[in-house]
C-alpha positions in Angstrom: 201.8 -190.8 -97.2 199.0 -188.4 -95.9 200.2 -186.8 -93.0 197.5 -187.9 -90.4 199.2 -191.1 -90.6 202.2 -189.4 -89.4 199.7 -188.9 -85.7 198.1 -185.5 -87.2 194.8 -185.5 -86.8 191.6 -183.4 -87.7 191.4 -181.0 -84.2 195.2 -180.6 -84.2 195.1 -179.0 -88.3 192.3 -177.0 -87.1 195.0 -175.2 -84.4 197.1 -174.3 -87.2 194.2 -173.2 -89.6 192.5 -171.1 -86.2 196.1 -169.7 -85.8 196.9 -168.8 -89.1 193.2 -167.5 -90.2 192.8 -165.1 -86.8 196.2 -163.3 -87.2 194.8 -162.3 -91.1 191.2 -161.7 -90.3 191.5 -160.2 -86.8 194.0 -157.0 -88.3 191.4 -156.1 -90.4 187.5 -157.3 -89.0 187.0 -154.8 -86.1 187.7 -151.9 -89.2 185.3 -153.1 -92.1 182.0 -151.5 -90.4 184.4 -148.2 -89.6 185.6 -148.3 -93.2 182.1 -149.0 -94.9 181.0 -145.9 -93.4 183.6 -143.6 -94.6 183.4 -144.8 -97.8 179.9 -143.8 -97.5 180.7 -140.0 -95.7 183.1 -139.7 -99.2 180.0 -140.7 -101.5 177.4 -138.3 -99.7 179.0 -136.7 -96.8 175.9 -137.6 -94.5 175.7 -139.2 -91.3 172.6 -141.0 -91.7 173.2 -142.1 -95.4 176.8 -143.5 -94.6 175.1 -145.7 -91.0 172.4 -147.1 -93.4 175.2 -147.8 -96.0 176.7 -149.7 -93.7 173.4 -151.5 -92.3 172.7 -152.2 -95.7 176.4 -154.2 -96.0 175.2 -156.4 -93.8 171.9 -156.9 -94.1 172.7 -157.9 -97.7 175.6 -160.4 -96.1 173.1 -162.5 -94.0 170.9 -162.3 -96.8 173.1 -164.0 -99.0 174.1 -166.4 -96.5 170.9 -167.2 -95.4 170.4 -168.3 -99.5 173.3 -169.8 -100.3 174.2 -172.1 -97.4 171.4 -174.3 -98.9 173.1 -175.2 -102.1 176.4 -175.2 -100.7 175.9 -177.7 -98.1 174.6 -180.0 -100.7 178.3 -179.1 -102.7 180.1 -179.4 -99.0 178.5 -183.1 -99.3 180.3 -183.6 -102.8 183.5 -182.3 -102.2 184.5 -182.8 -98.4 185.6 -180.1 -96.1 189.0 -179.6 -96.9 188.1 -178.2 -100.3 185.0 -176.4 -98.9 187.7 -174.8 -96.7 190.1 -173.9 -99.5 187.2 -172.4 -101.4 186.5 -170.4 -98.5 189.9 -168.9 -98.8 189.4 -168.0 -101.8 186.5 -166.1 -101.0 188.0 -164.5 -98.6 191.0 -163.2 -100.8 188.0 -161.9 -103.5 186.3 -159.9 -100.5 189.7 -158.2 -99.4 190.4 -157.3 -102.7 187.2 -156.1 -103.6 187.3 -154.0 -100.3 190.4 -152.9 -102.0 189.2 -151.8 -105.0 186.2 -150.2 -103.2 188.7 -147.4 -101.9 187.9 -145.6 -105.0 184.9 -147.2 -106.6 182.4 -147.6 -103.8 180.1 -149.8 -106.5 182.9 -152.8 -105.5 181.6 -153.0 -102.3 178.6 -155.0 -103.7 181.1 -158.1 -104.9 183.1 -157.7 -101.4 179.5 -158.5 -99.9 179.4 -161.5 -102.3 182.1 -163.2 -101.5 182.3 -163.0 -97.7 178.9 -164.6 -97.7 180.0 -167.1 -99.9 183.0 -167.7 -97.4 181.0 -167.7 -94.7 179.2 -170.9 -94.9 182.2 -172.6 -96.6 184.1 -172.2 -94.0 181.7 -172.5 -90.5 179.5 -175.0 -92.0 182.9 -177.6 -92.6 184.5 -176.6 -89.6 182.1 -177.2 -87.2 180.8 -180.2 -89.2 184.3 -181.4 -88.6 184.7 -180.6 -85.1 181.4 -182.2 -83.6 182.7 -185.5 -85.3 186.6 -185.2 -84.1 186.0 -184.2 -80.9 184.8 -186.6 -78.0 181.3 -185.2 -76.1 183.8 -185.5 -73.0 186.6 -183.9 -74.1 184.7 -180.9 -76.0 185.8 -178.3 -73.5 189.5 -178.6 -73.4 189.6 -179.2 -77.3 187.6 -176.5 -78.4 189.2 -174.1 -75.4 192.6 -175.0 -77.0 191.5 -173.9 -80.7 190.0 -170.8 -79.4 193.3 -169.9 -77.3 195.2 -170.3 -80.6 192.7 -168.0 -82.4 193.2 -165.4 -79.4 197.0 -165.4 -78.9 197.1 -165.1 -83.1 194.6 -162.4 -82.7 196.2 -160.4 -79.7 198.7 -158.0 -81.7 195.8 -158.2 -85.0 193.9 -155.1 -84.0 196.4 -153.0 -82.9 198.7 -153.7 -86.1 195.7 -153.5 -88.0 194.7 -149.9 -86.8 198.8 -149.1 -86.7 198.7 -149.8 -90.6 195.7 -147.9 -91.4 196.5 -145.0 -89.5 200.2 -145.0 -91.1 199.9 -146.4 -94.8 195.8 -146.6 -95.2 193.4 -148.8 -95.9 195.1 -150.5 -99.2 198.2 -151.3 -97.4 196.2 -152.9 -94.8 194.2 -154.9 -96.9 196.9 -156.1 -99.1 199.1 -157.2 -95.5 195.7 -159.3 -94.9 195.9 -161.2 -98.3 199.6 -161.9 -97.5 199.1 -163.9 -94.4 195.5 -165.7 -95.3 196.8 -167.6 -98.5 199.2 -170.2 -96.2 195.8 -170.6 -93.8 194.2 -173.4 -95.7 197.3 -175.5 -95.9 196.8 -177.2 -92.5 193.4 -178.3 -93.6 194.9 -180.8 -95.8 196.3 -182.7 -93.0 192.8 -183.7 -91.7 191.6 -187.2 -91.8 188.6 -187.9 -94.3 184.8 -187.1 -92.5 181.4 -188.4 -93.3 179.3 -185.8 -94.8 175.9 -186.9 -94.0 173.5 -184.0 -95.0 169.6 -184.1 -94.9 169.5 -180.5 -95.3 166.1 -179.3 -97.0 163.4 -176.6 -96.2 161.0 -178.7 -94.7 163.6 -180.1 -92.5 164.6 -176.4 -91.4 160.9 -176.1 -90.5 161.0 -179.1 -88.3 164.4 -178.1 -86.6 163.0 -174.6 -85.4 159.6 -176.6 -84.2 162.0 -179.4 -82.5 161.6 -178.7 -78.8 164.6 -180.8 -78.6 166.4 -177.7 -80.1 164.3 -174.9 -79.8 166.8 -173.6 -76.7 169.6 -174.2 -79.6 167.8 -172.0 -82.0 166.6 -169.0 -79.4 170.5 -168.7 -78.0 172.0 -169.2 -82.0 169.5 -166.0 -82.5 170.8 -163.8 -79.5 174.5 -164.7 -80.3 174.1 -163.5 -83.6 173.2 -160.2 -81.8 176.4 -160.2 -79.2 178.5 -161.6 -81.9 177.7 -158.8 -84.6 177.4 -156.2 -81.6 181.0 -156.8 -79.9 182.6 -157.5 -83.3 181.1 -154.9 -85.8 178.6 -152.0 -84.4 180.7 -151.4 -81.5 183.9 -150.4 -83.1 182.1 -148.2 -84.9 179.8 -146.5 -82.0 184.0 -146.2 -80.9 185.1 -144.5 -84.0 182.2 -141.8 -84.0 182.9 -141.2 -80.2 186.5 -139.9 -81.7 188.3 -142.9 -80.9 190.9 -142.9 -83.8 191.6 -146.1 -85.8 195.0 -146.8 -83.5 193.9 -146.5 -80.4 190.5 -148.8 -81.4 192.9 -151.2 -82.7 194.6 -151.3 -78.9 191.5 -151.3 -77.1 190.1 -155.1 -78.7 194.1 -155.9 -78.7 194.0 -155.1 -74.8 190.6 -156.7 -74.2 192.3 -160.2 -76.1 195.1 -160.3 -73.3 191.9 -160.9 -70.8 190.5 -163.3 -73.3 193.7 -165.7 -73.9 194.2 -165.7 -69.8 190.7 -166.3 -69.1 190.6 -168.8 -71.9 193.4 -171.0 -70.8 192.3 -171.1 -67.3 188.6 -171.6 -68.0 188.7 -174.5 -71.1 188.9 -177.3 -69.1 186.4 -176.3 -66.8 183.4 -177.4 -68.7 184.6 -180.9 -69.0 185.0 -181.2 -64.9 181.6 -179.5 -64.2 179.6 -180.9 -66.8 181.0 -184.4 -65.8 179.0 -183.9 -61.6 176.3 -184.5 -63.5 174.1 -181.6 -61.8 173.9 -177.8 -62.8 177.4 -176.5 -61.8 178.3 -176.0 -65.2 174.9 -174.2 -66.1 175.3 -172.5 -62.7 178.2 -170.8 -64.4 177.1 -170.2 -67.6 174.0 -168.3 -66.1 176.1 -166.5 -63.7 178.6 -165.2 -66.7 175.8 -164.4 -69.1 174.3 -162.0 -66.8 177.4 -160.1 -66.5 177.7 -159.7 -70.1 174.1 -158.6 -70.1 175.0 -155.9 -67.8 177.8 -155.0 -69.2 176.3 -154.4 -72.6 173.3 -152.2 -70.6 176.3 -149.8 -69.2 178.1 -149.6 -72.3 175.0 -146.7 -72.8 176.8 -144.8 -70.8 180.4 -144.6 -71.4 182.6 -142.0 -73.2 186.3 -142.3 -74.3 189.1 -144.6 -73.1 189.5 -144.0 -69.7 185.8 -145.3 -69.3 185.6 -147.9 -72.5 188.9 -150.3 -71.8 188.4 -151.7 -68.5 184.8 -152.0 -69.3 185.6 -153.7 -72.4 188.0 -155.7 -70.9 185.4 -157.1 -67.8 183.4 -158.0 -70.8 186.1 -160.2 -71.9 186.6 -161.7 -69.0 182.7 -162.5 -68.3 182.1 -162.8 -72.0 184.9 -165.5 -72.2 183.6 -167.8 -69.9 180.0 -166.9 -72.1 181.7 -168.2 -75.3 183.7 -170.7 -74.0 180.5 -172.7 -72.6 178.4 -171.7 -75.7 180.2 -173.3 -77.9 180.6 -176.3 -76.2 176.9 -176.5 -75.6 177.0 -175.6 -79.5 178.7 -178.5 -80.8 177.5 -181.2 -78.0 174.1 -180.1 -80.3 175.8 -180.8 -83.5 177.0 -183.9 -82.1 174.2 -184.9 -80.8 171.7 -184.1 -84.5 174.9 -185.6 -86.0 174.7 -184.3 -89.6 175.6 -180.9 -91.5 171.7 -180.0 -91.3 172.4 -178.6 -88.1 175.3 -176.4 -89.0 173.6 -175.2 -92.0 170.3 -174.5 -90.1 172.0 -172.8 -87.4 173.6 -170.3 -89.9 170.2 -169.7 -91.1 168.9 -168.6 -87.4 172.4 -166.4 -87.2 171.2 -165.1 -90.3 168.1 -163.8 -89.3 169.4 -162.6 -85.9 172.1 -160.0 -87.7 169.6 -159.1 -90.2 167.4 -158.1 -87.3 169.7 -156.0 -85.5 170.6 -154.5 -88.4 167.3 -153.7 -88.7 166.8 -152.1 -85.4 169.8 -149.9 -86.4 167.9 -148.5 -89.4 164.7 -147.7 -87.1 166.6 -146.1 -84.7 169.2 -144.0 -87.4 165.5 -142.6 -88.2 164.6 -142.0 -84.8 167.7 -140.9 -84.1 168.6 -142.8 -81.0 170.3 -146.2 -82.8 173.1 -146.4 -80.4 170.8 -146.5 -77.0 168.3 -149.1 -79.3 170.8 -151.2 -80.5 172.7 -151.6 -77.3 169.5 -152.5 -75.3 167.9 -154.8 -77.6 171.7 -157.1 -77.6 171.4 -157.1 -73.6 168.2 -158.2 -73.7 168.6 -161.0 -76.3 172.1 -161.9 -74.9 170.4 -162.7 -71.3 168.6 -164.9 -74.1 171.7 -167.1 -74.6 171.1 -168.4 -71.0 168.8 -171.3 -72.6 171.3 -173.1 -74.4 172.4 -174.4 -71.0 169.6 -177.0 -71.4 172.0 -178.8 -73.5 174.1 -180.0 -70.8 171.7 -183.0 -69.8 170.6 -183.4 -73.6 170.9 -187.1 -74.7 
């Protein structure tokens, strides 16, 4: 008997998948950028070289993404989600072992690349195609609050082990504790009820979708997270680690910074659900009023120099850029609900494509320039005041 008969049902396996999958991922994700670079300092022992090494990591990700999510929506419509999701895995264990083996042959960073773009669209294009059809348009707040919580509590202690390890036993050990925990991550998946997997993905149709007014604001705020998203997660952490911030103490910072998130989070997920229902611009009120924080916050991270200075602004950035996420992706999937297929999924990872590829790109001008941090930093605030036009959604029928 398949165990959503037993009253499990497709949001429910996604708590145990967000659980499981965050307490792998988030020991290790804050360090890739930070190791990518040293890998590159071994190679050459230059600055500049090792920055664009690791600009080149990830503009070669997206790039890979941005070609492949194609194709493997159109295999997402053969096979179904949960195996989609179980590929991903899969992936993901080929990335973290090439990262492994890239310790001492840096040419193995080119198959890590490879299969974490692979996983990428895997993974985000089922889940969220799975989400927009289990979750009710009403209920999309507290549901998608409760995954996320999960996701934060599972990745409160992640970072600081994660840096613990490294510092201790090294990147290896690290990466091989990683593998141990994301093999059971996919087993919940199984327990989700059967979806529709109604496509309509082509080029043409990715042309109309970014000339859609109906979801241009969906497109211009997917393109400005990409930045924030890529910015918090990846360039930070290392901007950190060449201020002298050692691997440990990075680790406690975004470990810190979670215990904000998970409060904030719980308080703040069913708050969408209540404003949105006035049927007036509270909830857009709020969004706006958040979103300009974080764009602040971002402009005055310029400016700041160790700990003392980085955790509390890091963790008002959680607190503003909680209540940022938390209504983004709600407006996010009441857009996917609202399209209805995995086109918009897969077109969306297209525009989040391009965005990282871009600020990657601004990177590289300013390592030539020699001002990348300042150029970076700005052009995120600027495009995460962006984000503010996804709001729109809200009243979107």
């Amino acid at each position: 008997m398949r165990l959503w008969h037993r009253g499990i049902d497709g949001v429910q396996a996604f708590y145990a998948n967000g659980l499981l999958r965050s307490l792998s991922l988030s020991m290790m994700t804050i360090f890739v950028p930070v190791f990518v670079y040293l890998q590159g300092m071994k190679e050459w022992g230059q600055l500049n070289y090792a920055l664009l090494l690791v600009v080149g990591y990830y503009v070669l990700q997206r790039t890979i993404v941005a070609v492949v999510v194609f194709p493997i929506s159109k295999l997402i419509e053969k096979i179904g989600f949960r195996k989609s999701i179980t590929l991903s895995v899969m992936a993901l264990i080929g990335f973290i072992f090439s990262l492994y083996l890239a310790e001492h042959d840096l040419r193995w960073l080119g198959l890590a690349v490879l299969c974490e773009a692979l996983n990428i669209p895997l993974y985000w294009v089922s889940r969220d195609s799975a989400l927009s059809q289990d979750i009710p348009g009403g209920k999309m707040g507290n549901k998608m609050g409760l995954i996320v919580v999960l996701e934060n509590i599972a990745g409160l202690l992640g970072p600081f082990a994660g840096g613990a390890i490294v510092l201790l036993f090294g990147y290896s050990t690290l990466f091989m504790a990683v593998l141990a925990l994301l093999g059971v991550s996919a087993i919940p998946l199984w327990w989700m009820p059967p979806h529709t997997h109604r496509n309509g993905v082509s080029l043409r149709g990715f042309v109309g979708f970014v000339k859609n007014g109906r979801y241009l604001h969906q497109v211009m705020a997917n393109f400005g997270c990409a930045l924030s998203d890529y910015g918090n997660g990846l360039i930070w952490p290392l901007i950190l680690f060449l201020q002298g911030i050692n691997h440990e103490a990075l680790g406690a910072i975004y470990s810190a910074a979670a215990v904000v998130t998970i409060g904030v989070q719980y308080l703040s997920s069913s708050w969408f659900d209540r404003l949105r229902s006035r049927k007036d611009y509270t909830d857009e009120g709020v969004y706006g009023f958040a979103t300009i924080w974080m764009t602040v916050i971002w402009i005055v991270r310029i400016f700041v120099r160790g700990i003392g200075q980085v955790l509390p602004l890091d963790m008002a950035r959680q607190l503003f850029g909680t209540i940022h996420n938390n209504f983004y992706i709600d407006y996010l999937h009441l857009g996917g609900k609202r399209m209805g297929s995995i086109a918009f999924w897969v077109y969306m990872e297209v525009i989040y494509s391009v965005g990282v590829i871009f600020i990657f790109g601004v990177m590289a001008v300013g390592i030539y320039l020699g001002n990348w941090r300042e150029l970076v930093l700005i052009t995120i605030a600027l495009w995460s005041l962006v984000t503010i036009v996804i709001a729109r959604e809200s009243n979107m029928r």
